[in-house]
Structure formats: structure tokens, C-alpha cells
N, C-alpha and C positions, 0 to 999 in steps of 0.2 A: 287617672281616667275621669276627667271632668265632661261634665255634660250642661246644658242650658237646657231650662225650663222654661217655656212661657205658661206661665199659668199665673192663677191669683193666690199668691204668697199668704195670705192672712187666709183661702179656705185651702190648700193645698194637706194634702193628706200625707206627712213623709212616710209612712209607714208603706206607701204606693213607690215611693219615688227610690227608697234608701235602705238599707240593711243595717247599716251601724251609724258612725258618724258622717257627718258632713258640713262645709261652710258655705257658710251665704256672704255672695258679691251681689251688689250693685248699684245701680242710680236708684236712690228710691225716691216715689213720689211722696216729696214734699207735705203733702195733707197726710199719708197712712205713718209718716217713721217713726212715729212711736209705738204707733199697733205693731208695726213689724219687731219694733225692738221686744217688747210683750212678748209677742209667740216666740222670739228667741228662746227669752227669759222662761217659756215654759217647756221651754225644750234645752235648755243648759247642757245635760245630759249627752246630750248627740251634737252639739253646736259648737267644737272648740273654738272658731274663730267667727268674726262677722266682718268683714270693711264693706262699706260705702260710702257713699256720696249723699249727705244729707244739707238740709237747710242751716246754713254756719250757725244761728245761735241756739239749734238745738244741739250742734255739734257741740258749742260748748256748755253747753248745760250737760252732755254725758260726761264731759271730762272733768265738771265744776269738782274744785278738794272742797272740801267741810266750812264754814265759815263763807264762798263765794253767793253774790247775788242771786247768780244763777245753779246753784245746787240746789236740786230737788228731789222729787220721788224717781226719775227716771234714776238722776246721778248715784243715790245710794241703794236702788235696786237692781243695777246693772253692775256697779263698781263692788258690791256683794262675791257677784261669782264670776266677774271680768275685769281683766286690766283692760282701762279704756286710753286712747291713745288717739290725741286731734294732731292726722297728720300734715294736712294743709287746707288752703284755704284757696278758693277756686276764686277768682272773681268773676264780675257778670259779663264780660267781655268777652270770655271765652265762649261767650253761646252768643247762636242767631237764632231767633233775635234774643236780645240781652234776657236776660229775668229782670225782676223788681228784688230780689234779693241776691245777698253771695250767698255761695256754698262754700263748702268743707268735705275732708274724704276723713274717716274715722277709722279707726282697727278697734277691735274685740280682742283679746285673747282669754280664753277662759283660764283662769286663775286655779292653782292645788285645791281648793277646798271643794269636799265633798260632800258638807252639809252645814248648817250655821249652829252657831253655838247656842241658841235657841231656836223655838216653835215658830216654824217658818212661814206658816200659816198668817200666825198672831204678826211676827214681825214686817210682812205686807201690811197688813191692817194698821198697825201702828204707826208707819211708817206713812202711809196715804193721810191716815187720820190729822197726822200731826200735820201736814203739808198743805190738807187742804184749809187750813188757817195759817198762813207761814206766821202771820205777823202777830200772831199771838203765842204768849210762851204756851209750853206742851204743858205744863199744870194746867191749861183751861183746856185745849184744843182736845186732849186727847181724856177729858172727864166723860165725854159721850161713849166711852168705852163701856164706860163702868157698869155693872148693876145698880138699879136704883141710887139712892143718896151715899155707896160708899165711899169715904174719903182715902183719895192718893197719899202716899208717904211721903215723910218729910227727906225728899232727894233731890239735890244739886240739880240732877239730867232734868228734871220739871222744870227747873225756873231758865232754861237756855229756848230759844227761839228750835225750829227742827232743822235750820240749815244751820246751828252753831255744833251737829251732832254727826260722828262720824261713822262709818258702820258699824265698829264693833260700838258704837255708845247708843245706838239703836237697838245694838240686839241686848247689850245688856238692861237699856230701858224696858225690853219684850219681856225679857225673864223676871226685871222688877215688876212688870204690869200683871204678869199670866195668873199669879195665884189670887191674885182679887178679882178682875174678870170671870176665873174659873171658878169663884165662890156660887154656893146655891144658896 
């Protein structure tokens, strides 16, 4: 029993629209898909599935494995609690008038896990922290964490770049991070 909503997806209230779960289709516009992907992300919960139609190299930036150029903080906070899946690639042709870009149509499907093996909170934060320096190893990017002057441990996951790190080496980097952050 599917229904269409027009409304605006990033203020939309599901708790108006939906009683349990439900999935989101569509074209999204190009400027919001990553906000949209966000309030997914903050609705996991109720969101088994997503497909759309997104701008191609954001699409592949959701499907980037660990080690790609374009792996980032979308890639490893979606691929967290979604199998992500680039199922094709639209060209510009197929619209009038053309776009200035290609697109791509993606699937979501939410993944068994039902919580991460660390502080989910902390491993957002890490995860953003490290990214927003990609080009620095996470021993420097992610020192702004810390309280005052304390020193990081002597671990491997520090001296890798944050796109040489895979989900679980993030969340295990959270669990090495949280007890010194959470120091007083």
C-alpha cells in the first residue's frame, strides 16, 4: 500500500506520514542528497531500503570500498548500517534538456546490525573529524579531539590516511579514542 508524498523530505515529520517502517524512492535533487541521505541515516531504524537517483559521483562516493579516492564520511556512515549498491548510471541524454552532469540510480538496503560495536555518538565524530583533513594521517587530524595536551597511543590505525580505514577500523579506532577523550 504505497503512497506519494509531495512534501519537503529534509522537514517532513514521519511520525505524521508512517506508523512503522517505510522506504524512500526518488529523483533527488542533486544540491540536498546528502542531507536526504543524513535524515535516512537518522532514521535507520524505520528505513529498510532507499533507491534513487542521484548525482553519479556522489553515487559513487556511497559505494566507495575503503582505500577508493572517493570514500568518505558519507561512504563509511551509510555502509555502517546499509549495504550500498551503484546500480547504474543514467547518462545526460536521457533528459531534456540534457544536464551538465550524469547521474546514477543507487539502492540502500539496511544491513543485520543493530548497533555498532562502539559509541555511536563518538564514532560520527571521529569519523567526520578524520575526513575533514583526508590528506592528513588521523594521528594529526583527529588530535583536535583530545583534551588539552593528551597524547594519542602508539597505534597502526593513527598513521593510515581516514579513507585507508574500513568500518569496523573506525569503530575500533572510536573505542581506542573514547577513554582519553572521556578523560577529566
Amino acid at each position: 500500500d504505497g503512497k506519494i508524498l509531495e512534501e519537503d523530505f529534509l522537514r517532513m515529520d514521519f511520525d505524521a506520514h508512517f506508523d512503522g517502517s517505510f522506504c524512500v524512492t526518488g529523483n533527488y535533487p542533486y544540491n540536498i542528497s546528502s542531507q536526504i541521505f543524513f535524515k535516512v541515516l537518522d532514521n535507520k531504524d524505520r528505513v529498510p531500503c532507499c533507491t534513487g537517483m542521484i548525482q553519479k559521483e556522489v553515487a559513487e562516493r556511497l559505494a566507495a570500498p575503503p582505500g577508493s579516492k572517493t570514500y568518505g564520511i558519507l561512504s563509511v556512515l551509510l555502509q555502517a548500517w546499509y549495504h550500498v549498491e551503484y546500480l547504474f548510471t543514467v547518462h545526460e541524454n536521457a533528459f531534456i534538456p540534457p544536464p551538465k552532469v550524469k547521474s546514477a540510480v543507487v539502492r540502500l538496503t539496511r544491513n543485520q546490525r543493530d548497533r555498532l560495536s562502539c559509541n555511536e555518538k563518538l564514532f560520527k565524530t571521529v569519523v567526520k573529524t578524520g575526513f575533514n583533513q583526508r590528506r592528513k594521517m588521523l594521528r594529526n587530524s583527529l588530535k583536535s579531539l583530545l583534551p588539552d595536551e593528551r597524547a594519542l597511543p602508539d597505534d597502526p590505525l593513527l598513521t593510515k590516511r581516514p579513507e585507508q580505514l574500513s568500518v569496523a577500523q573506525f569503530e575500533e579506532l572510536t573505542n581506542l579514542l573514547e577513554p582519553i577523550i572521556n578523560q577529566s
